[in-house]
N, C-alpha and C positions, 0 to 999 in steps of 0.2 A: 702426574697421573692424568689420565685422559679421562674426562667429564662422564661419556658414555660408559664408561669402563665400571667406574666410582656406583654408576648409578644400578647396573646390572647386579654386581656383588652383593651392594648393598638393600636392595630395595628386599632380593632373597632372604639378605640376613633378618630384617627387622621384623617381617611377618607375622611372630609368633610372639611378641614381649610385652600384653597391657590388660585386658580385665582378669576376673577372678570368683572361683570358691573355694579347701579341702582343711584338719586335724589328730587322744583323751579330749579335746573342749565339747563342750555340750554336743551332742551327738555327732562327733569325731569329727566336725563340718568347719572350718572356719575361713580367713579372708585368703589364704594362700594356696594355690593350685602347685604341685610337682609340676616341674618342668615347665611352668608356664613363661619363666623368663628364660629364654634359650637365644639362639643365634643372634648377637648388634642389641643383645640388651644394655649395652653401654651409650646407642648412640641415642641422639638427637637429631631430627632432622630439619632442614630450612624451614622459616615461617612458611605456614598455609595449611590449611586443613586436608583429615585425613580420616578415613573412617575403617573398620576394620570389625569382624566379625566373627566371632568365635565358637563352635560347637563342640560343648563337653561331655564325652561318654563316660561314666565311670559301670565296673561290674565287681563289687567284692564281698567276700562273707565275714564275721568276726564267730569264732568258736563259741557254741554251747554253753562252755562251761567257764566264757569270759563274760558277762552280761556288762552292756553299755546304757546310756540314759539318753532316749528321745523323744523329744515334747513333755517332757517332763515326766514320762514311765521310764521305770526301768525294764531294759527286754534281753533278752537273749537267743543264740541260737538265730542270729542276723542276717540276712542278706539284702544287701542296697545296689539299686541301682537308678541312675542318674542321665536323664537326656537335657542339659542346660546348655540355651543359648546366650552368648553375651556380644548385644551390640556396643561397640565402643568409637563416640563420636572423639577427634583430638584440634585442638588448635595450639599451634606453636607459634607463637607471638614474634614480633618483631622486635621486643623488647628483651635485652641482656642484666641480667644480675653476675657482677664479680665474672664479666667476661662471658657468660655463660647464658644460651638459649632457654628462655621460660618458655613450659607449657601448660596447660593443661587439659584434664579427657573426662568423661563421666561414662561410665558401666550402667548398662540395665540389664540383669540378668530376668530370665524369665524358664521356665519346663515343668517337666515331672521327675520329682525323683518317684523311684517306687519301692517302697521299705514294706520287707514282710521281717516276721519275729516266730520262731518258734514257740515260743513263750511270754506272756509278759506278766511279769514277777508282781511289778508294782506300777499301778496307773495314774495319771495323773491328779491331782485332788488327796492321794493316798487311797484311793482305789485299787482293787488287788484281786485278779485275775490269773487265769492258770492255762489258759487256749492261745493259739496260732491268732495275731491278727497283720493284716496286708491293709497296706494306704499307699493309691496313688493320685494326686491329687497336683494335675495343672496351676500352676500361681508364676507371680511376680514377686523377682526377691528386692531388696534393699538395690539401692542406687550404690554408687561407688565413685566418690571425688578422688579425685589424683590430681596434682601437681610438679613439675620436675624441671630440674634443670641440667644442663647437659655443654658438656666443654671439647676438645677436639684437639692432638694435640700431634699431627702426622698419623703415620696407621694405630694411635691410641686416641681412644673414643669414653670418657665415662660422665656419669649421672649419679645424683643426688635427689630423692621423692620420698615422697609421702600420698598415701592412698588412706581414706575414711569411709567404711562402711556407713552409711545412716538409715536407721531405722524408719523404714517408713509406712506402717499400721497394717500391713499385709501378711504379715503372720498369721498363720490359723491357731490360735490356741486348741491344745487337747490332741491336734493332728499328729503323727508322725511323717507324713513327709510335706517340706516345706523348704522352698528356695529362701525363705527369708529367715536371716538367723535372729531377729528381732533384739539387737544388741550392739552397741556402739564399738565399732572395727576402728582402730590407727596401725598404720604399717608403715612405718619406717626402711628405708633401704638406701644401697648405693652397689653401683653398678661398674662393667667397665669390658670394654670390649678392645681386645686388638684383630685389626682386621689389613690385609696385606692382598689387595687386589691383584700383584704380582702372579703370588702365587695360591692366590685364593682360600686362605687357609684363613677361618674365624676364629678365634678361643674369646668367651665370654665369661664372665662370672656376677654375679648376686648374692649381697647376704642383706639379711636384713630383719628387724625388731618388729611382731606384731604381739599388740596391746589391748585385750579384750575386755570388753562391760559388760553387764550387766543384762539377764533377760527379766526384765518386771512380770512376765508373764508366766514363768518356772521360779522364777526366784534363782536363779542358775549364773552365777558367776563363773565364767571361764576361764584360764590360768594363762597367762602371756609364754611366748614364746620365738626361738630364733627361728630362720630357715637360712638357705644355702643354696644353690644352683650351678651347677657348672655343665657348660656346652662347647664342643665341637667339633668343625662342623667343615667338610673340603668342597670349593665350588668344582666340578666336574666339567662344567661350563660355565657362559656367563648367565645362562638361568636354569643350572641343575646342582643341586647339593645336596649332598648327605652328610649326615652326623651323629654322635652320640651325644648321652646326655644322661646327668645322676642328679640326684636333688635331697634334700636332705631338712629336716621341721621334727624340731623336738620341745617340746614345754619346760620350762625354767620355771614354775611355778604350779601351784596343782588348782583344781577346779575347787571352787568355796562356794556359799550363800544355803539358806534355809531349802533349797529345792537339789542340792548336789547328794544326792543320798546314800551314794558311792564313795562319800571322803573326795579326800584329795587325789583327785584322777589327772594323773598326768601321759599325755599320749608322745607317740613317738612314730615317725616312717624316714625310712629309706627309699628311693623309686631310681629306676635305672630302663635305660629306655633307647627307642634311635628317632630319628625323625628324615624327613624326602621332603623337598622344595621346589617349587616350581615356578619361577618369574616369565609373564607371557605380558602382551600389551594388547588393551580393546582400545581401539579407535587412537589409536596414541597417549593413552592413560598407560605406565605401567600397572598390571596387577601380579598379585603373589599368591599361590596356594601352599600353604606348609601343614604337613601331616606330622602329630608328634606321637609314641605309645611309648608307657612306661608300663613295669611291673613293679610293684610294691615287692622291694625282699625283704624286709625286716622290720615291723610293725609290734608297737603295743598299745593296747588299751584304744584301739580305732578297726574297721574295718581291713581285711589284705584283698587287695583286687586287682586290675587293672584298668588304667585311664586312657582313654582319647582324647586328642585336643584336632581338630579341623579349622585352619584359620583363610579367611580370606580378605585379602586389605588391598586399597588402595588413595591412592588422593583423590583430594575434594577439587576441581578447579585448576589452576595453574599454581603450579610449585617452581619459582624462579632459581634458574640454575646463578648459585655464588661461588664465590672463593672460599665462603667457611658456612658448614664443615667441608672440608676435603673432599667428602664422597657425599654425595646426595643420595638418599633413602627416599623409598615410597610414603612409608610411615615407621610407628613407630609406637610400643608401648609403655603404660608408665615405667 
């Protein structure tokens, strides 16, 4: 396979695979975004750093006469909507575990979501109101550690991570909208992508275990739960692809603690969606643009809307061309 070939395919593919926010968990929000692991979420790329940048749109309602819990009120008659950035710095080490490429990346998300309520039932404190209220309110969410490692093995590509949300004091208590879910995120996953430069054809896939704690500031224990991912995705050229993409996050467990006042609320979505990529090079850096949009088709107990994701990544400095992995990538998410 021809070095330039490897890299074109690839660098398209990996564009879109590493930060995060979406969920029944405490206001239907938690560490896992639909569709955010899509194309080369299986690979890993050679040591050297890589930086990448993510713009998340979301717009959806939850029915009247379904009421959800945020910031500790209960509200109903919903509509959310979310402008969140997330920069994600990575380095991939020179160093191999069990054959296998370590890396690791840190997420700062930061925006506004904007949450208005037809109603809201019950307020924070046990406070109890009966009016329309709207909050949009600019913040910084939780940081996000990730680590991962990644093997290669001909046009098969897959990854083993782990990502931890950590709470870092930026929570607004009392607010309704807030990038910071104030509550200890683990997210287990494994990944795996085949990819065939031949004929340019990506199929990717992701599942993976998130583990939610505790909000000290609702009293709001959130319920762990799986998700799923699958993408693909045909290169058109060596820097044009399109693809599809479905994803899939449902709760194994229901929401608990003295502030959950709903019971046991366990949420569920569906999202199905397409995404456009675009691999260009400034000054001899490659970079990547990849456009992703899903629609929520089958949701409970959370928001139905649709997402945006805007990503644009490239390397940090010189990325040495090797023998392994096979094809060399731009970058690359947890």
């Amino acid at each position: 396979m021809q070095m330039r070939l490897g890299i074109k395919f690839t660098c398209a593919a990996l564009f879109c695979t590493m930060a995060s926010t979406a969920s029944g968990t405490e206001g239907g929000a938690g560490l896992y975004v639909p569709g955010l692991k899509g194309p080369g979420a299986g690979i890993v790329p050679p040591p050297g750093f890589y930086f990448e940048n993510d713009f998340y749109s979301y717009s959806g309602r939850i029915s009247a006469a379904r009421p959800i819990q945020i910031g500790g009120a209960v509200v109903a008659n919903v509509k959310a909507e979310a402008r969140v950035d997330f920069m994600t710095p990575t380095w991939v080490t020179p160093f191999e575990i069990l054959g296998g490429n370590l890396a690791f990346a840190v997420t700062v998300p930061f925006g506004t979501p904007r949450i208005s309520a037809g109603a809201v039932i019950t307020g924070p404190r046990g406070r109890t109101f009966g009016f329309s209220q709207r909050d949009a309110t600019f913040n910084i969410g939780d940081p996000v550690v990730s680590s991962f490692i990644g093997w290669h093995a001909g046009n098969f590509h897959w990854q083993v991570g782990t990502s931890v949300s950590i709470p870092s004091g930026s929570y607004q208590e009392g607010e309704l909208s807030n990038v910071s879910f104030n509550r200890w995120i683990g997210d287990f996953y494994a990944a795996g992508t085949w990819l065939d430069p031949k004929i340019g054809l990506d199929i990717s896939a992701a599942v993976g275990f998130e583990v939610n704690g505790k909000n000290d500031a609702t009293d709001y224990r959130s319920g762990n739960a799986i998700h799923a991912d699958l993408a693909i995705s045909q290169y058109l050229s060596k820097q044009f692809s399109v693809g599809v993409l479905a994803s899939h996050y449902q709760q194994v467990s229901g929401d608990g603690g003295a502030g959950a006042s709903l019971g046991s609320y366990k949420g569920r979505v569906t999202a199905v969606g397409a995404q456009v990529a675009y691999t260009f090079e400034v000054a001899g850096t490659p970079v990547s643009a990849r456009l992703k949009v899903l629609r929520e088709v089958d949701v409970e107990n959370r928001p139905r809307g649709t997402l945006g994701l805007f990503t644009i990544a490239l390397p940090i400095g010189h990325v040495p061309k090797s023998a392994s992995p096979p094809v060399e990538p731009a970058v690359v998410k947890r």
